[in-house]
TIZAVO-507792 format. One record per residue (C-alpha): residue in three letters; x, y, z; residue number from 1. Coordinates in steps of 0.2 Angstrom, whole numbers, plus 2048, in hexadecimal, padded with zeros to 3 digits. Layout:
<atoms>
<ALA,<X,Y,Z>,NUM> ...
</atoms>
This chain:
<atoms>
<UNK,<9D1,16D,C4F>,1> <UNK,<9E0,16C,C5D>,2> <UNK,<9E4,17C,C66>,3> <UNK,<9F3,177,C5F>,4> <UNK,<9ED,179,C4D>,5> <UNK,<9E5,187,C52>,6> <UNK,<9F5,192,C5A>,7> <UNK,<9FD,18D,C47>,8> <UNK,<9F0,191,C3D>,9> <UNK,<9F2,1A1,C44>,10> <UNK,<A02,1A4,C45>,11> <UNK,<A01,1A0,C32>,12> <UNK,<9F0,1AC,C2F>,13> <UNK,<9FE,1BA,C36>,14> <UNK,<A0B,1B5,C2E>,15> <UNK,<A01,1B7,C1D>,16> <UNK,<9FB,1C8,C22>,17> <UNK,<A0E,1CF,C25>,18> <UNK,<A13,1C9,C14>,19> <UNK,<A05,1D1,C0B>,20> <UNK,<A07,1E2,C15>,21> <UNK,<A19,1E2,C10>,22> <UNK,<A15,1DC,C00>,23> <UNK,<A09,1ED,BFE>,24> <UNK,<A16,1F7,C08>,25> <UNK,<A25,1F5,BFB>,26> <UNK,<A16,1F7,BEB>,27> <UNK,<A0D,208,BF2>,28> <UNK,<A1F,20E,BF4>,29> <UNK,<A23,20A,BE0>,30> <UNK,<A13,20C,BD7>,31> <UNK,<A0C,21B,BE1>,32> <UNK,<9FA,217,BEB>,33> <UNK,<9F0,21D,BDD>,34> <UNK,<9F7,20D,BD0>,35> <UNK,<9F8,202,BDE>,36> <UNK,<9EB,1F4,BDC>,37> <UNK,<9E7,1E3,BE8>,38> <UNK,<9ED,1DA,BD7>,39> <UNK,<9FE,1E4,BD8>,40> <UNK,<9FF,1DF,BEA>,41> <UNK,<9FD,1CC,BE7>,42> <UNK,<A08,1CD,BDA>,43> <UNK,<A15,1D4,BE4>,44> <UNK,<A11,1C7,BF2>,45> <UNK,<A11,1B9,BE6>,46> <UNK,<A00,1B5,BEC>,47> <UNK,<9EE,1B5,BE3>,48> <UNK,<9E3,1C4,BE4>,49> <UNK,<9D5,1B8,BEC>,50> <UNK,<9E4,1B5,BFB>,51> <UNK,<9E5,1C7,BFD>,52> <UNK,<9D4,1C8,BFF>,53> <UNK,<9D3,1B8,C0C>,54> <UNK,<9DC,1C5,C17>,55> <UNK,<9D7,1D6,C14>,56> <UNK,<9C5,1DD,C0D>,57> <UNK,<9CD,1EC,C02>,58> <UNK,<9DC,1F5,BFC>,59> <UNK,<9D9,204,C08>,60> <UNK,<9D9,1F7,C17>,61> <UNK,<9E9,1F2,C13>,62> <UNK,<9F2,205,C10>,63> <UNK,<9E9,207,C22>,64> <UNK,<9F2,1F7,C2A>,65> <UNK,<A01,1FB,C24>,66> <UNK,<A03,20A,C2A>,67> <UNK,<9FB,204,C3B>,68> <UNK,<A06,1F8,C3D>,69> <UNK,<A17,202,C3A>,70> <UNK,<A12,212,C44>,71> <UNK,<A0C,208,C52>,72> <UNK,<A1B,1FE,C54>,73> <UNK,<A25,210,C50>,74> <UNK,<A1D,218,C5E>,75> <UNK,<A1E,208,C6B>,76> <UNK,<A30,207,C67>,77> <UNK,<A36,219,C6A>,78> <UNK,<A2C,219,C7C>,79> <UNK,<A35,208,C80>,80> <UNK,<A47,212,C7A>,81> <UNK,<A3F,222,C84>,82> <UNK,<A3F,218,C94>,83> <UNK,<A51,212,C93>,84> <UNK,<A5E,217,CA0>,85> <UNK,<A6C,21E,C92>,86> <UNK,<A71,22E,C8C>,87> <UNK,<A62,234,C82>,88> <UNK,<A6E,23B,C75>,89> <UNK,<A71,226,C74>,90> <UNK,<A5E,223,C6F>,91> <UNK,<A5F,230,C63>,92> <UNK,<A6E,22A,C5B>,93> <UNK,<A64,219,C5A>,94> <UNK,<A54,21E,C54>,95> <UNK,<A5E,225,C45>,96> <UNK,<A69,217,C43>,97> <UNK,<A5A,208,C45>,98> <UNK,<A50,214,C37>,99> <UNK,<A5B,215,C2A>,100> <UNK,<A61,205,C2B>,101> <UNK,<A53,1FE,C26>,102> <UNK,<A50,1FA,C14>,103> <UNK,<A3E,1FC,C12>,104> <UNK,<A3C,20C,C1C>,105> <UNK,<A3C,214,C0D>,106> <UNK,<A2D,20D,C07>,107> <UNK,<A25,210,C17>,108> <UNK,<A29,222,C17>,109> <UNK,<A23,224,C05>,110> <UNK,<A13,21D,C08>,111> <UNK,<A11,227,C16>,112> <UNK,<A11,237,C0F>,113> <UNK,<A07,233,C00>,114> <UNK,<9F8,22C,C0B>,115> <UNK,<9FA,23A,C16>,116> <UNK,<9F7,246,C04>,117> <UNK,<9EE,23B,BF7>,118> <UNK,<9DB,23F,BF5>,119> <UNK,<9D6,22E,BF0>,120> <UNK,<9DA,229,C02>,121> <UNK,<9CD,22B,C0F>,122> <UNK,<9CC,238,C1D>,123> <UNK,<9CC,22A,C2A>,124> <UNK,<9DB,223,C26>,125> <UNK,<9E4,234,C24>,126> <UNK,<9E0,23A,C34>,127> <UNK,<9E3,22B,C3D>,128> <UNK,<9F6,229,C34>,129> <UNK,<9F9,23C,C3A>,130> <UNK,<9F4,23A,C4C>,131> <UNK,<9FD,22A,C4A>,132> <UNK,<A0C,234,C47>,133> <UNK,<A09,244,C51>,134> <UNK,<A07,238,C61>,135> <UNK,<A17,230,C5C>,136> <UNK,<A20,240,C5D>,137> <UNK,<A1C,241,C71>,138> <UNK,<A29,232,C78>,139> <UNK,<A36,23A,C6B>,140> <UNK,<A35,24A,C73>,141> <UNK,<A35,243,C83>,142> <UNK,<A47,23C,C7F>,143> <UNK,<A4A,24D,C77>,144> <UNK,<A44,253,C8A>,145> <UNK,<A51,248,C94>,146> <UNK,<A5C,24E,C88>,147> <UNK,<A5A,260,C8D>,148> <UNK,<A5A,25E,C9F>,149> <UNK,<A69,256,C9F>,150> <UNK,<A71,263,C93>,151> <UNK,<A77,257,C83>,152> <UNK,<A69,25D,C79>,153> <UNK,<A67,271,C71>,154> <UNK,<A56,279,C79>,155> <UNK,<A48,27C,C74>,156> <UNK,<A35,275,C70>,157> <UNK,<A37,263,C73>,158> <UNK,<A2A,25F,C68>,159> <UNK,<A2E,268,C5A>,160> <UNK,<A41,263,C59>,161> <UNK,<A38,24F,C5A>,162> <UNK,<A31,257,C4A>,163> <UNK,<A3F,25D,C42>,164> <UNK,<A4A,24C,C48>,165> <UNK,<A3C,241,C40>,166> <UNK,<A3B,24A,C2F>,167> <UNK,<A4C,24B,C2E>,168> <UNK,<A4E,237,C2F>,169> <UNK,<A40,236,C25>,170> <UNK,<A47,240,C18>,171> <UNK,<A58,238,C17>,172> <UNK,<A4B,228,C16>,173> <UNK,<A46,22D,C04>,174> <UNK,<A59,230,BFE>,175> <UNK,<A5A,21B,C00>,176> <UNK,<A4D,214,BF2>,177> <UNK,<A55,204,BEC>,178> <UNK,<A5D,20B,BDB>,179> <UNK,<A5E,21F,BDC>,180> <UNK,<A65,21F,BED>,181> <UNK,<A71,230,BF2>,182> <UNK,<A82,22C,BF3>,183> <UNK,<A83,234,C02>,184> <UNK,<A89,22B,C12>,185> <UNK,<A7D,22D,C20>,186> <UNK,<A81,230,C32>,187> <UNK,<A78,22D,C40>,188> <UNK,<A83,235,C4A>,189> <UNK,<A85,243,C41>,190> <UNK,<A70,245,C3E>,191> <UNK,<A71,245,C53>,192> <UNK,<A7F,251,C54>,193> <UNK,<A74,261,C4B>,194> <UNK,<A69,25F,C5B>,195> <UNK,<A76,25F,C66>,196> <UNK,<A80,26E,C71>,197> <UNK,<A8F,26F,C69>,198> <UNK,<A9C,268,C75>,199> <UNK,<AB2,269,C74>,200> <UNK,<AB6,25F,C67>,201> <UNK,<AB8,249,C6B>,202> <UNK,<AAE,24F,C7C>,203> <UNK,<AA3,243,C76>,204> <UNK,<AAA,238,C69>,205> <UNK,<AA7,226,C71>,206> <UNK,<A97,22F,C76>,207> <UNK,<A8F,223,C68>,208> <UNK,<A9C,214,C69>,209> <UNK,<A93,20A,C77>,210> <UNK,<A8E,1F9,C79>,211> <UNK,<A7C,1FD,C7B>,212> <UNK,<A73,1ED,C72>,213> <UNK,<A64,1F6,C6D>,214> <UNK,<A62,1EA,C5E>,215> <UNK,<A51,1E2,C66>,216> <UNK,<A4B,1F2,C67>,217> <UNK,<A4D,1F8,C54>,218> <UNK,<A48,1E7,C50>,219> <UNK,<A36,1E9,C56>,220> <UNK,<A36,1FC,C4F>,221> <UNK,<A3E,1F8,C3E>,222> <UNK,<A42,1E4,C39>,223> <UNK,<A31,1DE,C2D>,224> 
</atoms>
């Protein structure tokens, strides 16, 4: 075989894997991990269940890939927006915005919590998604950091307001399941300002109004 044929066939073993891991992403969320079957997955992927099994070896390697995949490129993504030279209240602003705007992040966050709780999952893969998301919490507090130094931000533990900030987002996540979603308009910038030190008011209304193209940024965090 070509090196050619090669680089494709792998590019199309990946491409396969990603549809199946979002197929199982958007049915953990609806049936619950418990109902959730490798036929249900295939189904929902509009593949076979031998397919499903060319790629991955059980239904608990895929709720372990999944989540993998999405807290890893969470936690990459908040370091490279940690790095950025802008005004931290900014990256908050567009962590919020990139999250919400997304339209299977409430999948994501449903299916986190559930493995985090259900007993049927194994210990392995609970701890691993909680220190996956208790390391996360580091480069959001270091934006909360910046954000203190440079007096924008309300003191306090840096980690614990990350905390607070995440779960809030998360939260608001759940409010947007396709068909009982809260008629409530959701504000970035408002989510951003209950972290803030109050300021005179329109000090700091174009504050969120820049031209800062972040958009590559959320699309490696959030975009399937």
């Amino acid at each position: 075989m070509s090196p050619r044929n090669i680089q494709k066939d792998q590019q199309m073993r990946k491409e396969r894997m990603e549809h199946i891991l979002n197929a199982a992403l958007q049915t953990m969320a609806k049936r619950g991990i418990d109902s959730t079957s490798i036929k249900d997955i295939a189904k929902e992927a509009n593949l076979s269940v031998g397919n499903i099994y060319t790629y991955f070896t059980s239904k608990d390697e895929i709720f372990s890939e999944v989540l993998l995949r999405g807290q890893t490129m969470y936690g990459r993504t908040i370091a490279l927006l940690a790095d950025l030279d802008i005004d931290p209240r900014e990256k908050l602003f567009e962590i919020g915005k990139g999250w919400l705007s997304n339209e299977s992040n409430w999948a994501f966050t449903i299916m986190l919590q559930s493995i985090r709780t259900n007993q049927a999952v194994s210990a392995e893969i609970k701890q691993a998604a909680t220190q996956r998301f208790t390391d996360n919490l580091e480069p959001l507090a270091e934006i909360f950091r910046q954000g203190q130094k440079a007096g924008g931000i309300i003191q306090g533990d840096a980690r614990q307001l990350a905390f607070y900030f995440v779960s809030l987002i998360q939260g608001l996540t759940l409010q947007l399941a396709p068909g009982y979603e809260i008629k409530v308009d959701i504000d970035p910038e408002k989510i951003v300002r209950l972290f803030m030190i109050p300021e005179e008011e329109g000090s700091t209304s174009d504050l969120f109004k820049k031209n800062n193209d972040l958009s590559y940024i959320n699309k490696k965090m959030f975009d399937r």
